[in-house]
KOLDREN-720844 format. One line per 5 residues: number of its first residue (from 1); for each residue x, y, z of N, C-alpha, C, O. Coordinates in steps of 0.1 Angstrom, whole numbers, plus 5000, padded with zeros to 4 digits. Layout:
REM residues N
NUM = X,Y,Z,X,Y,Z,X,Y,Z,X,Y,Z ~ ... $
END
This chain:
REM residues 308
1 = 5008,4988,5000,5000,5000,5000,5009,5013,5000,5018,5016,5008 ~ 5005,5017,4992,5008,5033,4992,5000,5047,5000,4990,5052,4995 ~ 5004,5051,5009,4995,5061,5017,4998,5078,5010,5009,5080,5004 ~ 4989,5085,5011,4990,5095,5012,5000,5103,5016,5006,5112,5009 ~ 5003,5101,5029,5010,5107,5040,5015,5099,5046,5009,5088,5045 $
6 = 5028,5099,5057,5032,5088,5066,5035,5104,5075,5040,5114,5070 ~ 5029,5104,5089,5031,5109,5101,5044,5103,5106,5047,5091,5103 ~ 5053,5112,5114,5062,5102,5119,5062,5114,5134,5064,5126,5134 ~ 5060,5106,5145,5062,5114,5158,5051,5117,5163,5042,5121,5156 ~ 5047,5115,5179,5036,5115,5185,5033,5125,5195,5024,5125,5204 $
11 = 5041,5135,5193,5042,5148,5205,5028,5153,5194,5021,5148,5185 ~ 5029,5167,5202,5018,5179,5200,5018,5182,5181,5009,5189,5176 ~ 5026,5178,5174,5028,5187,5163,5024,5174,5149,5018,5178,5138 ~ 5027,5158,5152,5026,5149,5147,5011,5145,5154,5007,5137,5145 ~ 5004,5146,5162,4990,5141,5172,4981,5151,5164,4970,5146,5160 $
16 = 4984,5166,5161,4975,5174,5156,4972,5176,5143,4963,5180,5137 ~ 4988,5169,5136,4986,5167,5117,4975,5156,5120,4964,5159,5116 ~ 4977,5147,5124,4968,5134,5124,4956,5133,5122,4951,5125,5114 ~ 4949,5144,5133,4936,5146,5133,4930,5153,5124,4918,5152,5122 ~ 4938,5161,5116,4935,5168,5107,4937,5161,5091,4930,5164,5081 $
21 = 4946,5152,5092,4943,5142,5083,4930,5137,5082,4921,5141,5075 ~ 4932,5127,5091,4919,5119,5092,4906,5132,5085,4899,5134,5075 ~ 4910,5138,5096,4896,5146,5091,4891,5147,5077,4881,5143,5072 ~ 4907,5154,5070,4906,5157,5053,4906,5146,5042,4908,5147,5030 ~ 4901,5131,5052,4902,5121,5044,4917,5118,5039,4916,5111,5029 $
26 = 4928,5120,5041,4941,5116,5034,4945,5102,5042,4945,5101,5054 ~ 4949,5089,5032,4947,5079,5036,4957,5081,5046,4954,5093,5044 ~ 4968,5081,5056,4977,5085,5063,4982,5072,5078,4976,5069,5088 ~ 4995,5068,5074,4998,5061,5086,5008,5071,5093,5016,5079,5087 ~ 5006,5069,5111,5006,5077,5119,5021,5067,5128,5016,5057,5133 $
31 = 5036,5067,5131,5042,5062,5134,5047,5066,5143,5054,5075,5139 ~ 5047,5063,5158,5051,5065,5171,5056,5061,5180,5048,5054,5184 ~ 5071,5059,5190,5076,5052,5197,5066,5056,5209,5066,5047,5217 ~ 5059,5066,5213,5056,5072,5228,5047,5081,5223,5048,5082,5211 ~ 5036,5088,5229,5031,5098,5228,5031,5109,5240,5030,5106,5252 $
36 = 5033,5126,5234,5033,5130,5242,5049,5139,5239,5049,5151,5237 ~ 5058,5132,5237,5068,5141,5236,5075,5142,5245,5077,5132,5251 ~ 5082,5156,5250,5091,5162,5264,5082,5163,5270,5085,5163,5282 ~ 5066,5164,5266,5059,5168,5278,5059,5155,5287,5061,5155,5299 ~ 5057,5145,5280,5054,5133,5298,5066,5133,5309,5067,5125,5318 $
41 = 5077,5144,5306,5089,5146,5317,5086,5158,5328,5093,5163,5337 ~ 5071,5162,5323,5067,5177,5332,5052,5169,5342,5043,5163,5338 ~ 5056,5173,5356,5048,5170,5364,5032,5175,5363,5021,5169,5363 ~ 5035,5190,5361,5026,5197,5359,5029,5205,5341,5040,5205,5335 ~ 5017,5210,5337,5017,5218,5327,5007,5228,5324,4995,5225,5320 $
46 = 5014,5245,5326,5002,5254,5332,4998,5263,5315,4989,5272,5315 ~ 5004,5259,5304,5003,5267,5295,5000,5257,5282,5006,5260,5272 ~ 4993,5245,5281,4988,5241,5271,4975,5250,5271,4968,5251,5281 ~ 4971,5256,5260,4959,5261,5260,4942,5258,5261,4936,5250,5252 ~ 4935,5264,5271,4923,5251,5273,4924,5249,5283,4914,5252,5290 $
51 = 4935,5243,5289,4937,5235,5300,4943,5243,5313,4954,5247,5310 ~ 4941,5248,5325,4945,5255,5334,4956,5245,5335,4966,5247,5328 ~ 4956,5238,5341,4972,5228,5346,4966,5209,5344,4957,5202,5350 ~ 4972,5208,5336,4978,5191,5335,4989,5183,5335,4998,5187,5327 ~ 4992,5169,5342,5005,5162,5342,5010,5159,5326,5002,5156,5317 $
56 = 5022,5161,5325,5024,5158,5312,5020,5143,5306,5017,5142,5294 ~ 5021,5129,5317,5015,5123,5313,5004,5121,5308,5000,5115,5298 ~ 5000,5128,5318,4983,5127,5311,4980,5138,5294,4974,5137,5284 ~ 4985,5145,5298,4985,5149,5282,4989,5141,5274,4982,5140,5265 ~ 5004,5132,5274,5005,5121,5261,4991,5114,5262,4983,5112,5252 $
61 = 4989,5110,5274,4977,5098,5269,4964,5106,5265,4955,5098,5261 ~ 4960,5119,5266,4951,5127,5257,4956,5127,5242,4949,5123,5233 ~ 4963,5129,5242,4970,5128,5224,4968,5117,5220,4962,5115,5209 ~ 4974,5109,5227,4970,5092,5221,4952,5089,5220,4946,5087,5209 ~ 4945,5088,5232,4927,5092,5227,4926,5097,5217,4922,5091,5207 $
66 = 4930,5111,5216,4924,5117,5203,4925,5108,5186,4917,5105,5177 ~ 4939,5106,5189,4945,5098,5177,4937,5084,5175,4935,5079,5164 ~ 4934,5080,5182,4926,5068,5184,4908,5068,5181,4902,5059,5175 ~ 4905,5077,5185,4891,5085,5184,4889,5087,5168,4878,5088,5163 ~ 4900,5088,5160,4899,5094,5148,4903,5082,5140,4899,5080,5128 $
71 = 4909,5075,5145,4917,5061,5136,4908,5055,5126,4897,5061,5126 ~ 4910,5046,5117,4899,5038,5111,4902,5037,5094,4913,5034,5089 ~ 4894,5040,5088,4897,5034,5076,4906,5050,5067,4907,5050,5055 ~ 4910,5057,5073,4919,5071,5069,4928,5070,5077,4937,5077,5072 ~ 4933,5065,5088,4941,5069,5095,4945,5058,5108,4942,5057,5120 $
76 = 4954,5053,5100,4963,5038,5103,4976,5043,5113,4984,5052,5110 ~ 4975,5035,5127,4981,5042,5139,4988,5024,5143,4984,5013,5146 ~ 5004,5035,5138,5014,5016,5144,5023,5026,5157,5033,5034,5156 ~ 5017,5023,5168,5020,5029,5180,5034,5019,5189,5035,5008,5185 ~ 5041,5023,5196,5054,5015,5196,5065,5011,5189,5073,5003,5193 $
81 = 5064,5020,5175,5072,5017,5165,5082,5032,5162,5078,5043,5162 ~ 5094,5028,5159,5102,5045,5161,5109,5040,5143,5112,5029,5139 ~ 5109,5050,5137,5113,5053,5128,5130,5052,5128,5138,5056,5137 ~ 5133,5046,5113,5151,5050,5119,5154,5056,5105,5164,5062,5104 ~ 5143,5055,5092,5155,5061,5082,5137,5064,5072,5127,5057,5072 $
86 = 5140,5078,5064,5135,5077,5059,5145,5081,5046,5155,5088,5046 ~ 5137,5073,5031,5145,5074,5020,5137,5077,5006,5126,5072,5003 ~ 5142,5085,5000,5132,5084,4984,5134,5081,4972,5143,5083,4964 ~ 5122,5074,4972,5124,5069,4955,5118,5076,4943,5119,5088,4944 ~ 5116,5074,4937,5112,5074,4922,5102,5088,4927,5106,5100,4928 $
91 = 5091,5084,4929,5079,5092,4932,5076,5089,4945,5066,5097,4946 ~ 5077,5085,4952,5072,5084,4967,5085,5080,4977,5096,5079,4972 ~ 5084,5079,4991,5092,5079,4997,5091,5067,5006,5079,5063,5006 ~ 5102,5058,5016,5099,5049,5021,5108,5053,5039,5119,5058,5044 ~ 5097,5045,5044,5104,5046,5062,5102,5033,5065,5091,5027,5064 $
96 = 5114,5029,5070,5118,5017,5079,5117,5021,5091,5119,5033,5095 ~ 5114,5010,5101,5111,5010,5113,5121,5002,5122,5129,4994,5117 ~ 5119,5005,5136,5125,4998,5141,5122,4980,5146,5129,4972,5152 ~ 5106,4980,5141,5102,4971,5143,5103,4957,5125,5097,4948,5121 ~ 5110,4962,5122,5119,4955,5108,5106,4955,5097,5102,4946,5090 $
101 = 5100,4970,5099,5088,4970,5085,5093,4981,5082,5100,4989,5089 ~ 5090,4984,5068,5084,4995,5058,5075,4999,5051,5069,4992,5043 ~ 5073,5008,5053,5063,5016,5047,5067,5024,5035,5079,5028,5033 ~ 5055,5026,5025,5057,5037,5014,5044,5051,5013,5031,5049,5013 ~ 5051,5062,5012,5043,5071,5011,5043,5081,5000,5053,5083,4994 $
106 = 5032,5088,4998,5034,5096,4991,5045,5111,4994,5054,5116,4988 ~ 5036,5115,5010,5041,5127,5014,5049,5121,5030,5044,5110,5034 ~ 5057,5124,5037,5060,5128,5051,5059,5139,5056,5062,5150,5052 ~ 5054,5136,5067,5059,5149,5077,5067,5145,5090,5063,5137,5098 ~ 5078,5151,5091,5085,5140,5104,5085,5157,5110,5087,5168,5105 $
111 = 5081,5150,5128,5076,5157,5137,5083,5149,5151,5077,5147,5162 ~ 5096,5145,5150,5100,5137,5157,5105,5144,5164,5117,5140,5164 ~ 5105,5157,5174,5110,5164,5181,5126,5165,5184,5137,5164,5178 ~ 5122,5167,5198,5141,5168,5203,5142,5164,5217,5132,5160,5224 ~ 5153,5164,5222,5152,5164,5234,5163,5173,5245,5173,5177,5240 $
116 = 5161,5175,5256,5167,5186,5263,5184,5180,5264,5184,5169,5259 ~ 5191,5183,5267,5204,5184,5268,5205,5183,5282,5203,5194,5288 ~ 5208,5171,5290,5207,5175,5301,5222,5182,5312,5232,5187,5307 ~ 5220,5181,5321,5231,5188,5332,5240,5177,5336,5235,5166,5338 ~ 5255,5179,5339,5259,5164,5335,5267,5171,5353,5277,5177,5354 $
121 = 5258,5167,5365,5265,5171,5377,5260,5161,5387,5249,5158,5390 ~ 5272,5157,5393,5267,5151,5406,5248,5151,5411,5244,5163,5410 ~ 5239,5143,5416,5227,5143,5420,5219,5149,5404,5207,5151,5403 ~ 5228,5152,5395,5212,5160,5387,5202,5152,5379,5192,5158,5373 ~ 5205,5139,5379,5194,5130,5379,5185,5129,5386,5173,5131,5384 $
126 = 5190,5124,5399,5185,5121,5412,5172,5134,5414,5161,5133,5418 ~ 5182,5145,5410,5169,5159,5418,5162,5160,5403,5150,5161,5407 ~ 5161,5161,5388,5151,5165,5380,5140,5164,5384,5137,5154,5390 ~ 5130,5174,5382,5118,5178,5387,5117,5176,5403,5108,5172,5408 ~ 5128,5180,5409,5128,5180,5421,5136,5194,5426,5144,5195,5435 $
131 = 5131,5205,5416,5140,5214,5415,5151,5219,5403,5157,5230,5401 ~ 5153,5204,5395,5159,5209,5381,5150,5208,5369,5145,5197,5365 ~ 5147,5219,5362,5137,5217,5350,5144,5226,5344,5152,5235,5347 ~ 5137,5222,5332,5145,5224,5317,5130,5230,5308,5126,5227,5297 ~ 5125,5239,5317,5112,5250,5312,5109,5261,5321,5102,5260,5331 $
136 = 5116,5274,5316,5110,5283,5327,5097,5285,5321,5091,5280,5331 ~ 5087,5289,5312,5080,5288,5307,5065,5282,5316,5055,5288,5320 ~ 5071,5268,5316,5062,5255,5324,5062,5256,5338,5053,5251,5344 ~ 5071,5262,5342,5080,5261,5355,5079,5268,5364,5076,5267,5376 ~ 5083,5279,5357,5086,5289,5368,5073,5294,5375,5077,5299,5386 $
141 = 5059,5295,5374,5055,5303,5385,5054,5297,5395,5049,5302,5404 ~ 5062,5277,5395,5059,5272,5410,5073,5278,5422,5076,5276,5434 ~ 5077,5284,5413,5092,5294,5420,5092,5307,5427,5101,5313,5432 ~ 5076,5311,5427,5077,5324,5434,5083,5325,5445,5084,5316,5453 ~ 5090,5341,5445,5094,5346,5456,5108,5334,5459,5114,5335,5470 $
146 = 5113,5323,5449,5124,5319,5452,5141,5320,5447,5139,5326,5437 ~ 5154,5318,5448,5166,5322,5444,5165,5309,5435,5157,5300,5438 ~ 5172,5309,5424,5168,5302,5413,5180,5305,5404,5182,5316,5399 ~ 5187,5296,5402,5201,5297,5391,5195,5290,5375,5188,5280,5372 ~ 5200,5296,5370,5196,5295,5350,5210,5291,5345,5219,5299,5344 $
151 = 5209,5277,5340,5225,5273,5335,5224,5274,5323,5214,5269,5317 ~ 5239,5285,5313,5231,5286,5303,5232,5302,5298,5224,5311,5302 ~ 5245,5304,5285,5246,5318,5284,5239,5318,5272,5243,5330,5272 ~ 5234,5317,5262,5223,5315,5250,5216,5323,5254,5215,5327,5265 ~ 5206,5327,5240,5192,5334,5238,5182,5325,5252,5177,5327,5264 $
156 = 5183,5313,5243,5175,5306,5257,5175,5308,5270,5164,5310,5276 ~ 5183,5307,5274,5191,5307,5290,5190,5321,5298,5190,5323,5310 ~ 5191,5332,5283,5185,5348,5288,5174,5354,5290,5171,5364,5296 ~ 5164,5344,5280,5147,5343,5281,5140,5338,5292,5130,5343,5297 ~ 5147,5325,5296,5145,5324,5308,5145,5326,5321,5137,5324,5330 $
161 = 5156,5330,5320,5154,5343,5330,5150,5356,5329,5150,5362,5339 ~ 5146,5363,5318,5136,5372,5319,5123,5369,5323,5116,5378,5326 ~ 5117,5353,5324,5104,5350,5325,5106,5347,5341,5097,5350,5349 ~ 5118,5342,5344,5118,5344,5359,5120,5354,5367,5117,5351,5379 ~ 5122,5364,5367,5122,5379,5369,5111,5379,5375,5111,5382,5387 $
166 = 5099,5375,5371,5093,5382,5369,5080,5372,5383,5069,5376,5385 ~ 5087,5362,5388,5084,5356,5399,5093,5353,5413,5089,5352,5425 ~ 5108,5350,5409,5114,5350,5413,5123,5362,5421,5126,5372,5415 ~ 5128,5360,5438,5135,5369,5443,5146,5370,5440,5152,5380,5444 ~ 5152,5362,5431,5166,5366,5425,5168,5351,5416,5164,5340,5418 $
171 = 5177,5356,5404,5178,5348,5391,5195,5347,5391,5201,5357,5390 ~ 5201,5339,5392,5215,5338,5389,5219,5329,5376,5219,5317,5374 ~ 5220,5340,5367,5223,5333,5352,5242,5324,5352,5251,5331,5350 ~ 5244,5312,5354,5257,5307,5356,5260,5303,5345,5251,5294,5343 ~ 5269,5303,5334,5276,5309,5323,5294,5301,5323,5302,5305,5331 $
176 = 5296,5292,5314,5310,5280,5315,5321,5292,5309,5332,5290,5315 ~ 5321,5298,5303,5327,5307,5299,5329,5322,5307,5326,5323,5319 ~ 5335,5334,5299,5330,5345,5303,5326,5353,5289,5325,5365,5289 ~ 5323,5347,5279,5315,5352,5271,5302,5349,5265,5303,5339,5258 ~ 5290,5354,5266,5275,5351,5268,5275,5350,5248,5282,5356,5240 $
181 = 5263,5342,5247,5264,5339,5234,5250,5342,5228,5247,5341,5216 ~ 5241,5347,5238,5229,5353,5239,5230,5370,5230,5241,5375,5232 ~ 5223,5376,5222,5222,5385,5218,5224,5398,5225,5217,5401,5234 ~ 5235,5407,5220,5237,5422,5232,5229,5426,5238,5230,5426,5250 ~ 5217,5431,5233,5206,5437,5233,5198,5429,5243,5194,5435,5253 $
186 = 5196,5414,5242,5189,5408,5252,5200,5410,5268,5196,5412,5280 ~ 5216,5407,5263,5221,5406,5275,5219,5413,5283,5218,5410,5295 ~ 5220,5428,5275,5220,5441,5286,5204,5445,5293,5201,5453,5302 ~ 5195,5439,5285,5186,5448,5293,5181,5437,5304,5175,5441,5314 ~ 5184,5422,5301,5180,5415,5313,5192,5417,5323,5188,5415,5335 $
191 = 5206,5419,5324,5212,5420,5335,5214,5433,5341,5219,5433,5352 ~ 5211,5441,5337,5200,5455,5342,5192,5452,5351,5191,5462,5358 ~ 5183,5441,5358,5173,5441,5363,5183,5437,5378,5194,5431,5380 ~ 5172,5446,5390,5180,5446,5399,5183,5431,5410,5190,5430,5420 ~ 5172,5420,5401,5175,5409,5407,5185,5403,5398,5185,5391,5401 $
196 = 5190,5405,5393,5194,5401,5383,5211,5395,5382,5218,5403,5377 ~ 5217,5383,5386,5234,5386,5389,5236,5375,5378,5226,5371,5371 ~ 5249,5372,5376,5256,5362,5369,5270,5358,5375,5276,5366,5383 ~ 5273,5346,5370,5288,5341,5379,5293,5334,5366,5289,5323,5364 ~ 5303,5339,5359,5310,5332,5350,5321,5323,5347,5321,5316,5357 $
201 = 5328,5320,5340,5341,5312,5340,5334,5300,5348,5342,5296,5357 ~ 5319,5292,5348,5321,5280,5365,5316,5265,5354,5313,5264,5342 ~ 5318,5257,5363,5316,5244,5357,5309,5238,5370,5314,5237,5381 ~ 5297,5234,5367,5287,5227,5377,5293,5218,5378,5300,5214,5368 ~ 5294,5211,5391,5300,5200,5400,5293,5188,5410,5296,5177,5414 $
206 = 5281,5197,5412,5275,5189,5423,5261,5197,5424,5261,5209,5425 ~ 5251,5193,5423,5234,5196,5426,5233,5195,5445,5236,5184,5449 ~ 5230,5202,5452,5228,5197,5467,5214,5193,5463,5207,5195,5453 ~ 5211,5185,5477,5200,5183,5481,5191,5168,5484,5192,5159,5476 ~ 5184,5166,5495,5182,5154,5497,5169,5149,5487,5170,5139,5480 $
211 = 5154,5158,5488,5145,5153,5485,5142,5165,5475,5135,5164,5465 ~ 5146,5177,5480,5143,5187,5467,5159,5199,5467,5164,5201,5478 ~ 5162,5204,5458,5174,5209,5454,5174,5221,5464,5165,5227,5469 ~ 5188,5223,5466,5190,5232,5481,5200,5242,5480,5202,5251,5488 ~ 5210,5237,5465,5219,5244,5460,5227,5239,5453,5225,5227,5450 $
216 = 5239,5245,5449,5247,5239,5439,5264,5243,5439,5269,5255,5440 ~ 5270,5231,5436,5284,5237,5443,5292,5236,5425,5294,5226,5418 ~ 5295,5247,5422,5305,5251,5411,5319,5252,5415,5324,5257,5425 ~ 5328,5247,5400,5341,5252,5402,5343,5265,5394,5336,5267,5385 ~ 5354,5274,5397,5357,5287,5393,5369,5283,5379,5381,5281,5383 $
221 = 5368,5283,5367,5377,5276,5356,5388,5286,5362,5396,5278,5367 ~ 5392,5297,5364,5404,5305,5368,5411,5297,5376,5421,5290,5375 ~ 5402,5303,5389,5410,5302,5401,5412,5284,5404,5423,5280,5408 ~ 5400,5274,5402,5401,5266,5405,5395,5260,5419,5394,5249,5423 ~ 5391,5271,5423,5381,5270,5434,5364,5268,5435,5355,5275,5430 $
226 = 5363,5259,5441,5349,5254,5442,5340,5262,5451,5345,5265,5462 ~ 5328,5265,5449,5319,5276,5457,5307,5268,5455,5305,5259,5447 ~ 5295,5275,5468,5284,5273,5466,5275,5281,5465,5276,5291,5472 ~ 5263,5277,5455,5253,5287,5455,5244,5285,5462,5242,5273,5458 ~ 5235,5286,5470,5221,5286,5475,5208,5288,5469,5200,5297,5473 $
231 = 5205,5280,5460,5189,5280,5456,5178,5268,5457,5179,5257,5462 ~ 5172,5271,5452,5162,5259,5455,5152,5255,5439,5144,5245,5436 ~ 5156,5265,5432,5154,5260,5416,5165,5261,5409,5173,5270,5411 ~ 5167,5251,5398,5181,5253,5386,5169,5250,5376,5160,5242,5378 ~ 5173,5259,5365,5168,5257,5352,5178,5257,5344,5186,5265,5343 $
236 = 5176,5245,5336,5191,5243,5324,5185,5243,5313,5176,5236,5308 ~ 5193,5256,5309,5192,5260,5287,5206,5258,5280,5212,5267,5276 ~ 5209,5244,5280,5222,5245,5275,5220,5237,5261,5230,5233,5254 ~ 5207,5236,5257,5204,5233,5244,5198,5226,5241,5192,5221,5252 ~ 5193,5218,5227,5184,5207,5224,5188,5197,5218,5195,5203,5209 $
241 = 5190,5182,5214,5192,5175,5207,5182,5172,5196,5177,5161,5199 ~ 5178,5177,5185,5168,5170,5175,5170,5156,5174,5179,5148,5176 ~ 5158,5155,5171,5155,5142,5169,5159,5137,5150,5151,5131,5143 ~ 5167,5138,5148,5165,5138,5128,5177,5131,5125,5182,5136,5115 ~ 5184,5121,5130,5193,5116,5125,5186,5103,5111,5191,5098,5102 $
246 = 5172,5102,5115,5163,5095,5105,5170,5104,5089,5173,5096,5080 ~ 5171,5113,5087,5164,5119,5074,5179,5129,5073,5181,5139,5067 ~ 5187,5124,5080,5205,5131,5081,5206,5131,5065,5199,5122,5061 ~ 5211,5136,5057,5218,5138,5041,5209,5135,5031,5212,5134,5019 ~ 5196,5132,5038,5182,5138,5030,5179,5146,5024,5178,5148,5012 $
251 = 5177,5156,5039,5171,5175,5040,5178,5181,5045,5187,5175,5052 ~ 5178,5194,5045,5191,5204,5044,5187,5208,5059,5176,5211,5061 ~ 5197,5207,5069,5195,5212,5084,5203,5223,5089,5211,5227,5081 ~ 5202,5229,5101,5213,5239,5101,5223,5234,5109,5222,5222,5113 ~ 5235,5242,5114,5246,5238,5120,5240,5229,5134,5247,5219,5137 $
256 = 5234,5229,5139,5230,5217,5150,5219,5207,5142,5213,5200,5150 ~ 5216,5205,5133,5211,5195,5127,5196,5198,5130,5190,5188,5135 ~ 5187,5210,5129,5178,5211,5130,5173,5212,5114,5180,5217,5105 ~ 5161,5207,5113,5155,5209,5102,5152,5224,5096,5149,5234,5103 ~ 5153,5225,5086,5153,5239,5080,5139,5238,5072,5139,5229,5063 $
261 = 5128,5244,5074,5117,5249,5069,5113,5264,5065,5117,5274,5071 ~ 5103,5264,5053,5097,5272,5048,5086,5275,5061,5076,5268,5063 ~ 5089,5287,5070,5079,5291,5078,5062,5293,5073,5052,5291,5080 ~ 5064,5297,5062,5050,5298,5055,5043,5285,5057,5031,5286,5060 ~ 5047,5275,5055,5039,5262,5045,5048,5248,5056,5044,5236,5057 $
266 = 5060,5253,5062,5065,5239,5069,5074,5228,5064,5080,5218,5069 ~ 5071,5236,5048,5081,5226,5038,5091,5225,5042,5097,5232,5050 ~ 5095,5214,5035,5113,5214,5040,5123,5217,5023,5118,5224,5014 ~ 5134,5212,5021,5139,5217,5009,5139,5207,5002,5144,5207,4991 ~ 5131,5193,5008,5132,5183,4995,5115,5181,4989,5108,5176,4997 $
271 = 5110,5184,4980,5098,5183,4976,5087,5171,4983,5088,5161,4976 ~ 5080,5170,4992,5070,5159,4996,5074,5158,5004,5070,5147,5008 ~ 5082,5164,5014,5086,5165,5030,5085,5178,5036,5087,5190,5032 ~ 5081,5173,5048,5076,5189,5058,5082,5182,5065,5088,5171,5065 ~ 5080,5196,5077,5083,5188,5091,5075,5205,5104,5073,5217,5101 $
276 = 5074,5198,5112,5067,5207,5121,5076,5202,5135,5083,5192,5137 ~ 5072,5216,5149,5074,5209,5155,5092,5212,5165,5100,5220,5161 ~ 5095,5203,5175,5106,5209,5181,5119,5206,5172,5128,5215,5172 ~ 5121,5197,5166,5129,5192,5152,5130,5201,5141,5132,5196,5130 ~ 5129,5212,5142,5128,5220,5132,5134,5233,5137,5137,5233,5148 $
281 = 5137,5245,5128,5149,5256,5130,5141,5265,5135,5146,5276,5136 ~ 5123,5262,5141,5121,5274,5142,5121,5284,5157,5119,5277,5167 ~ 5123,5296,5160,5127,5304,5168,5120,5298,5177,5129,5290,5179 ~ 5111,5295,5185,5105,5295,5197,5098,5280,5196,5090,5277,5187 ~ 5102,5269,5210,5098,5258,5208,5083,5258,5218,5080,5268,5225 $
286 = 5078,5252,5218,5065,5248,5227,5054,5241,5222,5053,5237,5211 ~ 5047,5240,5230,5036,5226,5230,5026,5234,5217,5021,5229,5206 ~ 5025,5250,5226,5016,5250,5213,5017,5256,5203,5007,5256,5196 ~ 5032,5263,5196,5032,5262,5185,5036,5249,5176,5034,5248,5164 ~ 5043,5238,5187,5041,5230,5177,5028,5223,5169,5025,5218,5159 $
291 = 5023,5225,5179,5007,5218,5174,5004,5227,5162,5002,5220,5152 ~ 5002,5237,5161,5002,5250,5152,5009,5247,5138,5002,5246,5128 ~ 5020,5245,5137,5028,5239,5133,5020,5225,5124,5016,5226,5113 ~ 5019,5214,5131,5017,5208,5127,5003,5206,5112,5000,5200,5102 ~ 4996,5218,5124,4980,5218,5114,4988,5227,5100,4985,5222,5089 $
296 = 4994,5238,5100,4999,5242,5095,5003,5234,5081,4999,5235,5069 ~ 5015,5225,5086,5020,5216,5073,5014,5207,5068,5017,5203,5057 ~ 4997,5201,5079,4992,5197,5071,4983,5199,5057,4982,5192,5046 ~ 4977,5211,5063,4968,5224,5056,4979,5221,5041,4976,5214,5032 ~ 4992,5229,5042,5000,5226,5025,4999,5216,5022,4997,5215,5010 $
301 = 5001,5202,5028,5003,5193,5027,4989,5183,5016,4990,5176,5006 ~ 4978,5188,5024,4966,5185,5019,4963,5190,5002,4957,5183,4993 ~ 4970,5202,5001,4971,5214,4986,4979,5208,4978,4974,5204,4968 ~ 4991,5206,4980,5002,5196,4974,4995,5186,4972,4996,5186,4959 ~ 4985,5172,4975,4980,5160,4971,4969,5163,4964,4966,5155,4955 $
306 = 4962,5174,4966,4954,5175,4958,4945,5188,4954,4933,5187,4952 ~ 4953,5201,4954,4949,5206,4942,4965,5214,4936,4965,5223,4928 ~ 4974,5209,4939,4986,5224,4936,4992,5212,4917,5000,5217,4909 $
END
């Protein structure tokens, strides 16, 4: 069989093409290791929209209902199966699985996200979501009124701490270097703010804490001395890993291997591939523009099969 479409990925941006498949009638198989994405790592979640606050689990397994809800003779759902290569032929395109099948399609959309880059310190497994999270966004208003370190001199790492500002009694942005790689303009106006400090040149060493995070002991790259900080939230922006080694020397990505898309339409640069979603180059990640995203590529997607 030849599909229409082959979905690949089950977060917010792959769950919402789906439904919108189905809808538009496009015959479409829907291909997923997990549902849900980065979110089933978030205890709570206060900014999907709709929703005042839900566990991220429980949002994968809403995504998964929906997709299920819609399944049927348009929309073929092989759940537990992860993608490892997609390739193209003649006129259509083919994805092997991990489960030793292939598929052929007309179009893809790979929505296979990313994943956070985590903090490589003594306890920082041990404490995640026990005070380390990787969303100020998601996060931070359970931090009011608390001291809170942001690992992490990037655009990211300076946004998040502007969003913490703005609950928190003091933000300490901690920075491996002493030069910030975040934009001038963002640097100076958030370290302007009178809560506002940084400590540079450090290399995280050790997370404290027994049952929730209590502080954090850094080395000084100079001096060579170890210090501690005192807080009780760390947020780490030290980057993302995409998910796209599937479609590596396929489609054209940028220097961290994120997918490069036509913001208009989602396309990507090889004809009959999109992609939506955290796997992609675009400026701001989240639940709900990926989902946006996703309806987005399908919307072209649907034009391209049948009327462009």
């Amino acid at each position: 069989m030849i599909y229409d479409l082959i979905i690949l990925g089950g977060g917010p941006a792959g769950t919402s093409a789906a439904v919108y498949a189905s809808r538009k009638r496009l015959k479409t198989l829907f291909i997923t290791a997990e549902f849900g994405g980065q979110s089933t790592v978030s205890e709570t979640i206060y900014n999907w929209i709709g929703t005042p606050e839900i566990g991220g689990m429980e949002l994968g397994e809403n995504f998964k209902k929906h997709i299920i809800a819609n399944a049927g003779e348009y929309l073929e759902v092989k759940d537990g199966q992860k993608a490892l290569s997609v390739a193209k032929n003649e006129n259509t395109f083919s994805v092997k699985t991990d489960a030793d099948t292939e598929f052929e399609g007309k179009t893809i959309l790979i929505s296979t996200g990313s994943g956070r880059r985590k903090l490589e310190a003594i306890n920082a497994d041990k404490l995640e979501h026990k005070g380390i999270t990787y969303c100020a966004s998601c996060d931070g208003p359970l931090f009011s009124g608390a001291d809170v370190a942001v690992i992490g001199g990037g655009n990211a790492g300076f946004e998040s701490a502007a969003q913490l500002l703005a609950y928190c009694n003091s933000v300490t942005l901690i920075n491996r270097t002493d030069e910030f790689r975040a934009d001038k303009i963002t640097v100076d106006k958030v370290l302007s703010h009178p809560k506002m400090k940084t400590i540079i040149n450090a290399d995280i060493l050790e997370v404290k804490g027994e049952k929730f995070v209590e502080g954090l002991i850094y080395q000084d790259q100079n001096t060579k001395e170890t210090k501690e900080l005192a807080v009780t939230g760390i947020f780490v922006e030290i980057g993302q890993i995409p998910n796209t080694s599937l479609v590596k020397g396929l489609i054209e990505m940028d220097e961290v291997n994120r997918i490069k898309i036509d913001p208009w339409t989602n396309h990507t640069s090889v004809p009959g591939i999109w992609a939506a979603g955290d796997c992609t180059n675009i400026l701001y990640h989240q639940n709900n523009i990926a989902a946006g995203d996703g309806v987005k590529a399908l919307e072209d997607i649907y034009l391209y099969l049948n009327a462009k």
